[in-house]
C-alpha positions, -999 to 999 in steps of 0.1 A, spaced: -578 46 49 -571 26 79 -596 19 113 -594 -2 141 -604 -3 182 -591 24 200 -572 13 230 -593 27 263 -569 38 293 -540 44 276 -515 62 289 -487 86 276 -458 68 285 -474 36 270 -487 50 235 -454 67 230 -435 31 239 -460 15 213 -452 44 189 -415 36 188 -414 -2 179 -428 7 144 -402 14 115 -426 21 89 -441 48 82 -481 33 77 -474 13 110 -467 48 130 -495 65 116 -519 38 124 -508 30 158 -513 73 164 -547 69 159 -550 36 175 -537 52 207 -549 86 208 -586 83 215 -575 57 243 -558 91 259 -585 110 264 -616 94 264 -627 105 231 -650 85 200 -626 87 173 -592 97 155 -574 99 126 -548 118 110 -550 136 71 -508 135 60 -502 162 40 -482 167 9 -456 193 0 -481 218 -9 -503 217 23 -531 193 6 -541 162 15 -525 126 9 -532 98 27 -559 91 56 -564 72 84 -590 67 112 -598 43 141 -628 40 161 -653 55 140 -686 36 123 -689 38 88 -715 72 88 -687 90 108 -658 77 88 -679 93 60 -678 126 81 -641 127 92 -632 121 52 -646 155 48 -615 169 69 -593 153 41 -606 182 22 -616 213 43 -595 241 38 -610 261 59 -608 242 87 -568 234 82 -563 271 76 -574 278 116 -548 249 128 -521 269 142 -485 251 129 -474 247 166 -502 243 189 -535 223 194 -566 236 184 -603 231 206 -635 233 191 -666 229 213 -692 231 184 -676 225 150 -701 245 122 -708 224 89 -694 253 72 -661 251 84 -658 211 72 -672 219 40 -707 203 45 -743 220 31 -758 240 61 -784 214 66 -757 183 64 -763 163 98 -734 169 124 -721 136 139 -691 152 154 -701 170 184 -667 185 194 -631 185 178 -591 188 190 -570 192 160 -528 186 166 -502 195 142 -480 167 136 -445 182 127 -415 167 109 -384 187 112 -401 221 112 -429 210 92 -461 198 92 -465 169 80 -501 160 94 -535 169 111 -544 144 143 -581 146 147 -600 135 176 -637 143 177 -664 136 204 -652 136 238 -679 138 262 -681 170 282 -657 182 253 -618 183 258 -592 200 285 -561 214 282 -549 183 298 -565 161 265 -544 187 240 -505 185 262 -511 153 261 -520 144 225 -493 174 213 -469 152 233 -479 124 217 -484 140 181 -442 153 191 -433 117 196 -451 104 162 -429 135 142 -399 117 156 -411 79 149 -421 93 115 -389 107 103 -374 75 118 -396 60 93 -387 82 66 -352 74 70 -353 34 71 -377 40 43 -351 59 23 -323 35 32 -338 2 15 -349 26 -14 -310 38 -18 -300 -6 -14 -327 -13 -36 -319 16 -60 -278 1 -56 -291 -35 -58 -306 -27 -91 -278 -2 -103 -253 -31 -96 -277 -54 -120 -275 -32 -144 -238 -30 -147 -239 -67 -146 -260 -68 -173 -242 -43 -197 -210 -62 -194 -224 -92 -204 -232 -77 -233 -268 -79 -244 -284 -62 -267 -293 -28 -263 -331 -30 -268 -335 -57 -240 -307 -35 -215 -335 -8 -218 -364 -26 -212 -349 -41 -182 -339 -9 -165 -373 3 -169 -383 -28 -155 -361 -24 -124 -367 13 -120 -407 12 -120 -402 -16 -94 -380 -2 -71 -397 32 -75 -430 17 -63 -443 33 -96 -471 27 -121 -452 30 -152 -413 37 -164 -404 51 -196 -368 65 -213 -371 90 -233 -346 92 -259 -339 117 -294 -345 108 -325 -344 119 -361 -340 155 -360 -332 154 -322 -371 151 -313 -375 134 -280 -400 101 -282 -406 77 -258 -389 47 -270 -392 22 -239 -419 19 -216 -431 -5 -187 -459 -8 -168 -494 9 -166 -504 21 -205 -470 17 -215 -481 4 -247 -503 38 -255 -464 58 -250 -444 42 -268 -436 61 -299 -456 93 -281 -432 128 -292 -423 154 -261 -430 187 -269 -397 207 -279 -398 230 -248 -413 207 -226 -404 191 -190 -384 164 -206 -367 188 -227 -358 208 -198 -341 182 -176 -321 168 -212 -311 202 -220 -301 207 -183 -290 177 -169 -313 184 -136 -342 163 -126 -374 174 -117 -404 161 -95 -439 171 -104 -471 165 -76 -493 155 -103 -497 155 -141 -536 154 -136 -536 186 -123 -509 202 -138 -520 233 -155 -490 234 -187 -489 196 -198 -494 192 -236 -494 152 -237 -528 141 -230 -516 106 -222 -499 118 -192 -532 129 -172 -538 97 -164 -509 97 -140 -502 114 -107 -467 118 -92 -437 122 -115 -400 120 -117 -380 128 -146 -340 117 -143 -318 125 -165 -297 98 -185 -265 111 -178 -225 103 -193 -194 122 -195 -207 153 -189 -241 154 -210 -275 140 -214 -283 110 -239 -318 108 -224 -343 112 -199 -361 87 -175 -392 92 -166 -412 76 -137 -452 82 -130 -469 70 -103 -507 64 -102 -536 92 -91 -534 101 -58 -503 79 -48 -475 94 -28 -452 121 -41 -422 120 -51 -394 131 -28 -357 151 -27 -344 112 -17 -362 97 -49 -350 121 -71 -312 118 -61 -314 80 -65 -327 74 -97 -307 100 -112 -280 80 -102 -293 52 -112 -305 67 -147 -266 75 -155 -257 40 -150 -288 31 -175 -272 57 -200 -241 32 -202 -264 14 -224 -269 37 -245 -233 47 -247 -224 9 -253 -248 4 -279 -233 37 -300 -200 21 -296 -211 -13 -307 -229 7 -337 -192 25 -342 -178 -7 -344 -202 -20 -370 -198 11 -394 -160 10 -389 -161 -30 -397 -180 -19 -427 -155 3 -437 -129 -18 -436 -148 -46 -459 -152 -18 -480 -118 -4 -485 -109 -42 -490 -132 -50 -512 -115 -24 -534 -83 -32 -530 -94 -65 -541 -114 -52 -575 -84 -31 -578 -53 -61 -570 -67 -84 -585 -101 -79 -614 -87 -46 -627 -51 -59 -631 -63 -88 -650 -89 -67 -668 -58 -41 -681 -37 -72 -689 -62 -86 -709 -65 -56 -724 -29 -50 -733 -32 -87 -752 -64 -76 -772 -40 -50 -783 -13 -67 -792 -34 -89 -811 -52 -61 -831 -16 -50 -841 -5 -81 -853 -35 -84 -874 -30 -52 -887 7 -67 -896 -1 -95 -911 10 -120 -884 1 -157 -890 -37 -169 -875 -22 -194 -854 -3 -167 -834 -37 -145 -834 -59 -173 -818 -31 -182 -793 -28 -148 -784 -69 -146 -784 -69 -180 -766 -51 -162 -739 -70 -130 -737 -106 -156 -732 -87 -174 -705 -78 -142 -683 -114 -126 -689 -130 -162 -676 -107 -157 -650 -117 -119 -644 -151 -127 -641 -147 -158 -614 -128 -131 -593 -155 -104 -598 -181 -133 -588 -165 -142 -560 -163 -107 -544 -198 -95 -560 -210 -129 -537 -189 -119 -503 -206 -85 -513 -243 -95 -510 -235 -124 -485 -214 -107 -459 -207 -137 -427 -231 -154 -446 -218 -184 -423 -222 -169 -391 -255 -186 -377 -288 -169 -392 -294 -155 -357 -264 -135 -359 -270 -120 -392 -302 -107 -388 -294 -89 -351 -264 -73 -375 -289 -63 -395 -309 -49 -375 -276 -30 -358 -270 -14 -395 -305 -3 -396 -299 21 -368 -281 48 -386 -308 50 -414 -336 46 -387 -321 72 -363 -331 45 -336 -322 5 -327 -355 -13 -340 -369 -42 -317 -356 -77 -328 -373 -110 -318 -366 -144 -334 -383 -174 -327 -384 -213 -335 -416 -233 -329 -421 -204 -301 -388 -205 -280 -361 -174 -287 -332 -181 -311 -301 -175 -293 -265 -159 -313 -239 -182 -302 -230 -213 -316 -236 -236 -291 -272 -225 -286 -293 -252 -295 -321 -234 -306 -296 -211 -330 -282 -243 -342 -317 -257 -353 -328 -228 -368 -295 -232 -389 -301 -267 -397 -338 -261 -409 -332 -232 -429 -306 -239 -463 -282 -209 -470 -303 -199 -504 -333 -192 -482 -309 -175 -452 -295 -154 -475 -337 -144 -487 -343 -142 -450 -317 -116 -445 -324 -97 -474 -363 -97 -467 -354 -80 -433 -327 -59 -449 -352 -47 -472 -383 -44 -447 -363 -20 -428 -350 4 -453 -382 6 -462 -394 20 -427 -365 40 -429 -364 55 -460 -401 59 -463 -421 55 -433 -410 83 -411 -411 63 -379 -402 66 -346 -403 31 -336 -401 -7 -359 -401 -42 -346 -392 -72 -363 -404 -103 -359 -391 -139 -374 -409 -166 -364 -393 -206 -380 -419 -235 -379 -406 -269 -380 -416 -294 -403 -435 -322 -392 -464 -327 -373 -495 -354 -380 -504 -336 -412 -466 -332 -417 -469 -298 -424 -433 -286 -446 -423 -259 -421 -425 -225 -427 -407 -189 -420 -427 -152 -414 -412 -126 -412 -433 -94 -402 -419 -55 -403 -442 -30 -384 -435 1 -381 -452 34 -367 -447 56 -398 -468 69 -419 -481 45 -435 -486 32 -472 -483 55 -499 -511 60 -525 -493 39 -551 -465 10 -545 -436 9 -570 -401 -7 -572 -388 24 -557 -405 10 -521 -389 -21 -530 -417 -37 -517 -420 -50 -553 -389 -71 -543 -402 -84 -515 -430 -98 -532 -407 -112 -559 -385 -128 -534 -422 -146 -518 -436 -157 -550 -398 -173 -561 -404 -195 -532 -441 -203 -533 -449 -180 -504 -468 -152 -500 -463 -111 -493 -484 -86 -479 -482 -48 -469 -513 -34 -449 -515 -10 -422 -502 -15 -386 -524 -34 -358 -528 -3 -339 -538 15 -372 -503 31 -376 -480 26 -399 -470 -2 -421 -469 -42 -415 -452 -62 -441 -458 -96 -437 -435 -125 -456 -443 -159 -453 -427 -188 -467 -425 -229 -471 -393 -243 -457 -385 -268 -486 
């Protein structure tokens, strides 16, 4: 609501000239009902905008004390009174009934008389101008007058709408550009997604951002989400023939006026939003997801212009997506290939040996059986002990490379590959965040926090590390039935007055199921604990914070 002075003597020329040095779209309306009284003489103004459906938006008033403010918000609701405003000319009322403004019969009347103007916006209406108590009521000349004026505000308004619609399309390609910027840098996909929903709720003016993506079994869940209750959605499942499903399955948008009000919605979180967008995530051709974008109660729609915009935008998010699938690729295909040479190796090189060893052992047994002298025998044995030694270093060696994969690549590294792998038994990318002594740990070498972490923790307890989270995430994949898992790995230093040896935790929380009845080695949470106790450290497994789920909890001594 906005009120001011109205500006006595005004004439039409004038209020029209003020009108036009305003671009936006608050700063039209408020200037209209700044000027208008000033026009005819009248107490007061305002004007009720109206959204697509003919109800009330936003309000605005000027001249009037607090008791009639109080009165003139009634209009924002009457009905009956917008019915009888014809959609092209000025209505007079000399005596205004309580009735007709939706007030009880014996409600006080503090508005004596009323002129009502339809404001139109290329053949629509897009608001009521009110102007109330005149004295001696108003004349014909009062209504030309403010229908001229109310025709000059339509123009200045769409004016508005336009300039407004151009710095949401250079903020909408601002952000778009960041985006690709961002992608090609090559980050990781969880962070890409949390900053376009960042961007997006930002340059949406909106309350909250969320992407939508499938999951196991192709159910849709509300993976990301930014802003207003964002922490309440995540992990929150669409219904199967619901609005988001819709716009995936069809690759169009859709705007809704209000999810308060809306008579078919099924997720109770989404009352407490008004407005809504949903965008689809778009790429060659098909949907990977759906953006969705929720405004706050009684905020302003969403329009044809915001709709267009962040679908664009939303394909250029779904890049991400399609980046981080063919990073994934890449992983499995990597694997692959270690696997196929793995067995070339057992095969090349411990099997060969193996069967050559073999062919001795039988040559030895037949000399035996012929008689031959012992010394020949134990050479030949000799031999046969040498090779299997030999055998068994090589099966070492690979059953080592095996467990330890790029187990010098910096410990950073490892784990976010880890948490890559986990993706195809998750059926989503869990949320990664390493820290030392509370700054990130970076992946590349020259990092200096990656290169501390590497230089506090020695490659037997790395290699624990990795398996811990290894094992903390199969667990929440094979077991939990969640639609969401965060890791975190937090490295103290050593040091300090009481010189304190350092310490790692690492913490798995998922929003699963939870724990099972009874824990066994199958969970391989029995492994976990084994892995703690080996290094003086303790293990836990309790439910999650928010009372979902699982949290496993590791914690260890440095040294």
């Amino acid at each position: 609501m906005v009120s001011g002075v109205a500006k006595p003597g005004t004439d039409l020329l004038s209020a029209v000239v003020s009108l036009s040095r305003r671009l936006d779209l608050a700063g039209v309306l408020t200037e209209l009902v700044q000027t208008a009284p000033g026009l005819t003489g009248c107490q007061a103004a305002a004007v009720n905008v109206l959204d697509g459906r003919g109800i009330d938006e936003r309000f605005y008033t000027s001249g009037a004390g607090p008791e009639l403010t109080t009165q003139l918000g009634q209009f924002r609701r009457a009905m009956a009174l917008m019915a009888r405003i014809p959609t092209h000319d000025p209505l007079v009322l000399d005596d205004l009934p309580a009735s007709l403004v939706g007030l009880p019969p014996d409600a006080e009347m503090l508005v004596d008389n009323l002129l009502a103007v339809p404001l139109r916006v290329r053949q629509t209406v897009f608001a009521h101008v009110y102007l109330v108590n005149k004295p001696g009521g108003f004349t014909s000349a009062d209504s030309g007058a403010v229908a001229t004026l109310a025709t000059a505000a339509g123009v200045m308004v769409e004016n508005a709408q336009l300039y407004q619609a151009s710095q949401r399309r250079e903020s909408w390609l601002a952000a778009g550009q960041g985006i690709t910027t961002m992608l090609l840098s090559g980050v990781e996909e969880e962070e890409a997604l949390t900053v376009i929903a960042t961007q997006a709720k930002e340059v949406a003016a909106a309350a909250t951002a969320a992407l939508i993506l499938p999951s196991v079994g192709n159910e849709l869940i509300i993976e990301i989400a930014e802003g207003k209750g964002a922490e309440l959605l995540v992990g929150t499942r669409m219904p199967e023939d619901g609005r988001a499903q819709t716009v995936l399955t069809e690759g169009i948008g859709m705007i809704v006026d209000s999810l308060a009000s809306a008579y078919t919605l099924r997720v109770t979180l989404l009352r407490e939003y008004g407005p809504a967008l949903y965008a689809p995530m778009r790429t060659s051709g098909s949907s990977v997801g759906v953006m969705l974008l929720l405004r706050e109660k009684g905020a302003a729609s969403f329009d044809q212009a915001d709709l267009t915009t962040a679908e664009s935008f939303a394909s250029q998010a779904a890049l991400a997506l399609v980046l981080a699938d063919a990073r994934h690729t890449a992983d499995l295909s990597a694997l692959v290939s270690e696997r196929e040479r793995i067995a070339r190796d057992l095969h090349d090189l411990a099997i060969q040996q193996l069967f050559a060893t073999g062919m001795r052992l039988e040559s030895a047994r037949q000399a035996a059986a012929a008689g031959v002298e012992p010394e020949g025998l134990v050479k030949t044995l000799t031999t046969a002990l040498d090779s299997i030694d030999s055998t068994v270093r090589e099966i070492r060696a690979i059953v080592s490379h095996l467990r330890n994969p790029g187990s010098d690549e910096p410990i950073a590294e490892r784990l976010r590959s880890e948490a890559s792998a986990a993706r195809a038994l998750l059926g989503f990318a869990p949320s990664l965040v390493l820290l030392i002594d509370g700054q990130a740990l970076g992946s590349t070498p020259d990092d200096p926090n990656s290169a501390a972490a590497d230089a506090l923790i020695p490659p037997p307890l790395a290699d624990d590390l990795v398996a811990v989270v290894r094992e903390g995430l199969s667990n929440a994949g094979r077991h939990a039935k969640a639609a969401s898992a965060t890791v975190t790995v937090c490295l103290v230093s050593p040091g300090g007055p009481d010189a304190h040896p350092g310490q790692i935790t690492v913490v798995v929380e998922d929003d699963g199921v939870g724990l099972p009845d009874g824990l066994d080695r199958e969970s391989g949470l029995s492994n976990l604990a084994d892995r703690a106790t080996a290094r003086r450290g303790v293990f836990s497994a309790t439910p999650g914070m928010s009372g979902r789920g699982t949290r496993l909890e590791w914690i260890v001594p440095l040294t």
